[in-house]
BATOR-331731 format. One record per residue (C-alpha): residue in one letter; residue number from 1; chain; x negated, y negated, z. Coordinates in steps of 0.2 Angstrom, whole numbers, plus 5000, padded with zeros to 4 digits. Last residue first. Layout:
REM residues N
code,pos,unit,px,py,pz
a,NUM,A,X,Y,Z
...
//
This chain:
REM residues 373
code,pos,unit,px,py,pz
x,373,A,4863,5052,4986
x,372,A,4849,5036,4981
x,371,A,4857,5024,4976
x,370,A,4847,5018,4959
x,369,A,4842,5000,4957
x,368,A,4845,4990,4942
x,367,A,4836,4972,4940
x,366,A,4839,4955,4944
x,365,A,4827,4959,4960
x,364,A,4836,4947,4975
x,363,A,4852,4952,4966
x,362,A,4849,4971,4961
x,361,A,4840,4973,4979
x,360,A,4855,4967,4990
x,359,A,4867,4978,4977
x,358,A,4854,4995,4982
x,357,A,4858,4990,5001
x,356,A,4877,4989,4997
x,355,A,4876,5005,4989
x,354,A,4863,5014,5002
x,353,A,4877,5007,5018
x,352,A,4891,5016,5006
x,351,A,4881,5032,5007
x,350,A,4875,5032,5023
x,349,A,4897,5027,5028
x,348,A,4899,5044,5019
x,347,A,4889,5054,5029
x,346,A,4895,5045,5045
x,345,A,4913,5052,5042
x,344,A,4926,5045,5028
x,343,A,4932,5059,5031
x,342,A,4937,5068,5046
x,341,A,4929,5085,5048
x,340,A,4938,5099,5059
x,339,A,4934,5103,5076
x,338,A,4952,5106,5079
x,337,A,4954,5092,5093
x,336,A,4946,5081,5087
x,335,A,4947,5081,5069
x,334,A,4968,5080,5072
x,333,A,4965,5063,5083
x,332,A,4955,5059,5067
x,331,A,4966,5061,5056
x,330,A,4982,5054,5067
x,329,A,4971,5037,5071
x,328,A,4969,5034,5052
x,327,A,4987,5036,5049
x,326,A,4993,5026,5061
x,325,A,4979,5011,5056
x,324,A,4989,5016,5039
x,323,A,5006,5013,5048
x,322,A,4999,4995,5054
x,321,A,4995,4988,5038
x,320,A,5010,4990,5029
x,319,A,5022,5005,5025
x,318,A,5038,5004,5013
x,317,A,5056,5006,5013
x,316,A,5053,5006,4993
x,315,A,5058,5028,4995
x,314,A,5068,5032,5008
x,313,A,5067,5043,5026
x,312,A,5054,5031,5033
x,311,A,5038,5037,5040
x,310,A,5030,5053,5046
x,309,A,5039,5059,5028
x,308,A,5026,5048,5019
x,307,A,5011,5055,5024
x,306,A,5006,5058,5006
x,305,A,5020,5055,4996
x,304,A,5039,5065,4993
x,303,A,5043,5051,5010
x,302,A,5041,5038,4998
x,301,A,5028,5026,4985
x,300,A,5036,5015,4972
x,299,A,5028,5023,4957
x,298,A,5028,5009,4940
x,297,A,5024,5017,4924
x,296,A,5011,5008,4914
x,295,A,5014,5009,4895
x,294,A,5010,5020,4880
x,293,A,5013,5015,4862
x,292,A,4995,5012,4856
x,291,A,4992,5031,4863
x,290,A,4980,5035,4875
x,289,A,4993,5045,4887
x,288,A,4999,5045,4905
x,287,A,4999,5025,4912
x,286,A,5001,5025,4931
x,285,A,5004,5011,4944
x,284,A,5006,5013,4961
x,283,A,5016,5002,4971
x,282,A,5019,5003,4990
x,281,A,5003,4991,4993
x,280,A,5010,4979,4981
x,279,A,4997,4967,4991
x,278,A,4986,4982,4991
x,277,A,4987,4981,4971
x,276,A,4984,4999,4961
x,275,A,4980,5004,4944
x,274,A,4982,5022,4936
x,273,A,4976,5024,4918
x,272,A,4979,5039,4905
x,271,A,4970,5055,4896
x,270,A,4953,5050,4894
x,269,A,4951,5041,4908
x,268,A,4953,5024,4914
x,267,A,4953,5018,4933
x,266,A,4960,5001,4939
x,265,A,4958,4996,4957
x,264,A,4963,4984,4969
x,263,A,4962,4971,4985
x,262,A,4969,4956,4984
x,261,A,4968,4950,5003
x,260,A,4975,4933,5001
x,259,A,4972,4927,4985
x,258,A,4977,4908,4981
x,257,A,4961,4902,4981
x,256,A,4947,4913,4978
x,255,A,4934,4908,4991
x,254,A,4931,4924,5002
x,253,A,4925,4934,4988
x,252,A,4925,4951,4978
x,251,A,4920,4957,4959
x,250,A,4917,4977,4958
x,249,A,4911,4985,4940
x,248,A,4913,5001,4933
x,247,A,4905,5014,4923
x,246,A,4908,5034,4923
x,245,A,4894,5047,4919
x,244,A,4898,5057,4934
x,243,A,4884,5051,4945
x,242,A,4892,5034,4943
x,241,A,4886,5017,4935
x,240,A,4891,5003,4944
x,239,A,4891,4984,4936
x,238,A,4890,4971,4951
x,237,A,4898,4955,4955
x,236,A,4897,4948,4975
x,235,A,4903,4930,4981
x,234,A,4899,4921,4998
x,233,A,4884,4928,5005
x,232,A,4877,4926,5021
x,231,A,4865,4912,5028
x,230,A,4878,4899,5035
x,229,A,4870,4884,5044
x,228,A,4880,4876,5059
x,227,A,4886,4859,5059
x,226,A,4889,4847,5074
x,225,A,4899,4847,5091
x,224,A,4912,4857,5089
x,223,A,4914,4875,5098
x,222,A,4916,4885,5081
x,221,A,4903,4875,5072
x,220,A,4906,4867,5058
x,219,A,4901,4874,5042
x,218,A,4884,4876,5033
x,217,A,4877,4883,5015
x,216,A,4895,4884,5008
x,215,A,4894,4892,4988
x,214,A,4883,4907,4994
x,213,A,4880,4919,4979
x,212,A,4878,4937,4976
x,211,A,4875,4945,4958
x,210,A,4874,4963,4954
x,209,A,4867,4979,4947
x,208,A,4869,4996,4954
x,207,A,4864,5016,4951
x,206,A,4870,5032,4956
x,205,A,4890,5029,4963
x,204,A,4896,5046,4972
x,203,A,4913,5052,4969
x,202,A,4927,5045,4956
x,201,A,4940,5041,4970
x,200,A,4932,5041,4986
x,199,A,4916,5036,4979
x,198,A,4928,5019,4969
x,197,A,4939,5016,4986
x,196,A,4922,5017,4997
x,195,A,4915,5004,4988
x,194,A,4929,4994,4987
x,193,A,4930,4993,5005
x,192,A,4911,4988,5008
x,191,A,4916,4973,4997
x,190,A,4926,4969,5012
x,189,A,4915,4963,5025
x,188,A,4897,4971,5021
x,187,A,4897,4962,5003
x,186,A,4908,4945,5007
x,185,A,4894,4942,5021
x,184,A,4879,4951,5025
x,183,A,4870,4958,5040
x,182,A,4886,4953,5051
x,181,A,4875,4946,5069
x,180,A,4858,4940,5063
x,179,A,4866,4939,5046
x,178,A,4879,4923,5053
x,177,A,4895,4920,5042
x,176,A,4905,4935,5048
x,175,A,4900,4928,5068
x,174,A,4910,4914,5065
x,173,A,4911,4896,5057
x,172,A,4921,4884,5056
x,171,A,4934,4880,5040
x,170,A,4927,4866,5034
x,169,A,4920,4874,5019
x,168,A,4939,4877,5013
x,167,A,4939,4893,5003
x,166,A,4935,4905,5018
x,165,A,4951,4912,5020
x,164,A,4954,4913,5001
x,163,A,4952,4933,4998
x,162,A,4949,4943,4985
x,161,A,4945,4961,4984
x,160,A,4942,4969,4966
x,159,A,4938,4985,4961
x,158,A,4937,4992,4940
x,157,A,4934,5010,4938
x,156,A,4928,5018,4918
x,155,A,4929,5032,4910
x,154,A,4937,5046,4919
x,153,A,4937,5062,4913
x,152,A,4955,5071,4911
x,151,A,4971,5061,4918
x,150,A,4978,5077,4927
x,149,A,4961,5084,4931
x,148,A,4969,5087,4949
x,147,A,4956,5076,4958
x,146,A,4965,5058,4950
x,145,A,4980,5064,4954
x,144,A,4975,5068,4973
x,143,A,4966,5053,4972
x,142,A,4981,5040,4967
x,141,A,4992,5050,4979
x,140,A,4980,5043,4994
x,139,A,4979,5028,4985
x,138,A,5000,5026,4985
x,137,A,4999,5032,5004
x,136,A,4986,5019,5011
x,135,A,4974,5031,5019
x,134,A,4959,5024,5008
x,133,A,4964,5005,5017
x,132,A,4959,5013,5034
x,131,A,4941,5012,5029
x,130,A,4936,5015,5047
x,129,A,4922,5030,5051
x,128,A,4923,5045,5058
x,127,A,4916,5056,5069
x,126,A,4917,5072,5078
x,125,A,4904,5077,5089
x,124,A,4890,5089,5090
x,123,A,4879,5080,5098
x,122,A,4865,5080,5086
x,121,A,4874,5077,5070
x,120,A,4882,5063,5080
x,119,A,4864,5057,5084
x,118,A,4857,5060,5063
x,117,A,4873,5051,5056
x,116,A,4868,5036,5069
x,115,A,4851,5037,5064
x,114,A,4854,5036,5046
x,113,A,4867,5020,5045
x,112,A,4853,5013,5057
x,111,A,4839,5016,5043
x,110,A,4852,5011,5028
x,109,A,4854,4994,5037
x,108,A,4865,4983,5048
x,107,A,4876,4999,5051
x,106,A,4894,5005,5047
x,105,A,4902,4991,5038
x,104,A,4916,4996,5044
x,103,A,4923,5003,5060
x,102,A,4919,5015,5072
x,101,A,4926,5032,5077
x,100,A,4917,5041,5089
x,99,A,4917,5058,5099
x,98,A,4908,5056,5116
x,97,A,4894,5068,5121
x,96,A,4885,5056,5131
x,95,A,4870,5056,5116
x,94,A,4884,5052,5104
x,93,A,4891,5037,5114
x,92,A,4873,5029,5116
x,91,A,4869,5032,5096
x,90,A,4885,5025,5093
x,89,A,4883,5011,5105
x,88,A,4866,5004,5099
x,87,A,4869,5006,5080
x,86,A,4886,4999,5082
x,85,A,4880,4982,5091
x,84,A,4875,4971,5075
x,83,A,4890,4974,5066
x,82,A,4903,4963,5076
x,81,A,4913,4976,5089
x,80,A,4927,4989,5087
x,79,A,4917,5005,5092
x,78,A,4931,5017,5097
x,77,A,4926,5031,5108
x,76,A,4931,5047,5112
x,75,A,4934,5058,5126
x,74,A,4935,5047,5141
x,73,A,4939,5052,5158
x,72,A,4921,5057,5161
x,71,A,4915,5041,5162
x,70,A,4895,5036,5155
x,69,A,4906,5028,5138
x,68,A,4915,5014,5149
x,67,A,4899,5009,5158
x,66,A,4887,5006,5145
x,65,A,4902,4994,5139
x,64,A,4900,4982,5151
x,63,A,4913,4975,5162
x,62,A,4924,4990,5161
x,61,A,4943,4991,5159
x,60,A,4960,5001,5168
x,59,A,4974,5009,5160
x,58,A,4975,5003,5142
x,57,A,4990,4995,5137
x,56,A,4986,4982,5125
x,55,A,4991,4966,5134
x,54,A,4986,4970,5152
x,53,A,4969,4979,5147
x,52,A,4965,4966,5133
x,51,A,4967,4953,5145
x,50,A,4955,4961,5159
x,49,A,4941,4964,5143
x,48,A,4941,4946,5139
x,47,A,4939,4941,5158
x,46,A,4926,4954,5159
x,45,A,4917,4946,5144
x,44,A,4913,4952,5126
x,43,A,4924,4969,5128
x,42,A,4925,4986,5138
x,41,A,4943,4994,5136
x,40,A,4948,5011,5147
x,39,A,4960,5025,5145
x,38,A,4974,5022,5131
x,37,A,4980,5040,5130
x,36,A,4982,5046,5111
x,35,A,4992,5062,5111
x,34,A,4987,5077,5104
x,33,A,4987,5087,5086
x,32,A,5002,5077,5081
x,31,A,5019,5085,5078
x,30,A,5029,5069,5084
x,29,A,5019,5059,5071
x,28,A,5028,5044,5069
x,27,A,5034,5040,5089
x,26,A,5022,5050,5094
x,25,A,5006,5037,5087
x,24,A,5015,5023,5096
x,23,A,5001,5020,5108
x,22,A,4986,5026,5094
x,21,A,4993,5013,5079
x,20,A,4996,4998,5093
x,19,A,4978,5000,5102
x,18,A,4968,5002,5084
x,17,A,4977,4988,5079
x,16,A,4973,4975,5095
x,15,A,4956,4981,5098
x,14,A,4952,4978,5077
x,13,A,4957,4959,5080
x,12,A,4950,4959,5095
x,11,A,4945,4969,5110
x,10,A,4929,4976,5106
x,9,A,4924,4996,5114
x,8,A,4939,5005,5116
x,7,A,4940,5020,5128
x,6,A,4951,5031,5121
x,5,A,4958,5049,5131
x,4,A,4965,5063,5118
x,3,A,4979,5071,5124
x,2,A,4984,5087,5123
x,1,A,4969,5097,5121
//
């Protein structure tokens, strides 16, 4: 294959970088499996889906969705829509042959995480799902550190992802704050992300405990006229126990003033720490040793890093948000068109979907619950 033709299925904020990363894809990755051809874009309206078209870059668009995947002219699929809608088009995408990338969190429930692993299983088709932040380079060389035995067992993982967009209560509301249409709140939203950064770095998590809270029980609505009730949650705490013997904990909210999107980890092991801030996000932070006299060593991430010679030619240039979409796009233009697996794939987004379900439980239960692997 040469190129590798998109249809896109959601036009927002996720249309908008998953367009950018797969048009200038080349321009990083000249050696690339294929190039990405922006074919076709379905969205909420026609009028939305006509915009997206002009501004984006995509060849043509449908009015519905069902439409886009049944062309021949499109070879994968990217499900870029609110939650409640991946189960239905992923399973519709598989069973027309399409390969799939869709973003996070994968399903509205273990059951529909299952049954869309089950139907690309099926088909035979590559898939993949978005936790872009795991491709950022410094975690990416955090792993592979972490995977070479160079810092001996690891003890303990520490995540947090804070973010204060949500801190005033009369910000309106949207469809992240209604469980009919997101599932959860703060845990499907980003705390989803942290769960994927502790599996991908210290493998499967066995058991949970948590806490979730809702500080802001109703906001205004988004087209005025009233107040609107808000039935996700707001704040998640849980202790994590690993299948490897280590222990962590994860902490994430909306409503932490002053954090914009604070998301990080600390591991401990026997032989040394490494720490990482995404708002650093060309730092990594390593501490070798256990004795009272060792201190963190700051790595500013370059092109001697994972994917870093696609980029920029020196070292503290830095990548951001875009060049990791890049990166995701590039894995899983190369699954496609080896055959290859592209992880995180369906398997993994099960797994997460059975952690955050097992936190649901450990707060509405006050009780540990085991995730099953």
């Amino acid at each position: 294959m040469s190129t590798v033709r998109f249809g896109f299925i959601g036009a927002g904020f996720m249309g908008k970088a998953h367009a950018q990363a797969a048009r200038e894809l080349k321009t990083c990755f000249p050696d690339a499996a294929a190039t990405p051809v922006l074919t076709t874009i379905a969205a909420a309206s026609e009028a939305s889906a006509k915009g997206a078209a002009e501004r984006y870059g995509f060849g043509s668009y449908e009015k519905d969705w069902r439409a886009l995947i049944e062309r021949d002219d499109v070879d994968a699929v990217s499900v870029l829509v609110p939650n409640h809608l991946h189960h239905e088009i992923v399973i519709a995408a598989a069973e027309a042959g399409k390969h799939i990338l869709c973003e996070k969190p994968m399903a509205m429930s273990v059951a529909e995480a299952e049954a869309m692993a089950v139907a690309v299983e099926r088909a035979g088709v590559r898939n993949m799902l978005c936790f872009n932040y795991r491709r950022t380079p410094a975690v990416l060389h955090a792993q592979q550190l972490l995977a070479s035995g160079a810092f001996g067992r690891p003890y303990a993982f520490r995540g947090v992802y804070l973010q204060d967009w949500l801190a005033d209560p009369e910000i309106p509301s949207n469809w992240r704050l209604r469980s009919d249409v997101a599932g959860t709140g703060t845990l499907g939203d980003i705390t989803s992300h942290v769960i994927d950064f502790a599996q991908f770095l210290l493998g499967d998590i066995s058991r949970v405990q948590g806490l979730m809270r809702t500080w802001v029980t109703e906001r205004p609505a988004a087209s005025g006229g009233g107040r609107v009730p808000v039935d996700v949650d707001d704040e998640v705490m849980s202790l994590l126990e690993f299948a490897n013997g280590a222990v962590g904990t994860i902490q994430a909210t909306r409503f932490a003033p002053g954090r914009k999107n604070y998301l990080g980890f600390e591991v401990n092991c026997e032989g040394g720490s490494l720490w990482f801030d995404y708002e650093r996000m060309n730092e990594l932070w390593i501490s070798r040793g256990s004795s009272g006299t060792s201190g963190f060593e700051r790595i500013v991430v370059g092109p001697d890093h994972p994917y870093g010679r696609h980029f920029w030619p020196i070292p503290g240039i830095g990548v951001g948000f875009h060049e990791v979409k890049m990166i995701e796009i590039h894995d899983f233009v190369r699954s496609v068109v080896t055959g290859e697996n592209a992880r995180p794939d369906f398997r993994d987004g099960v797994q997460n979907q059975r952690v955050l379900e097992a936190l649901v439980n450990a707060a509405a239960t006050g009780s540990w619950q085991d995730v099953v692997p």
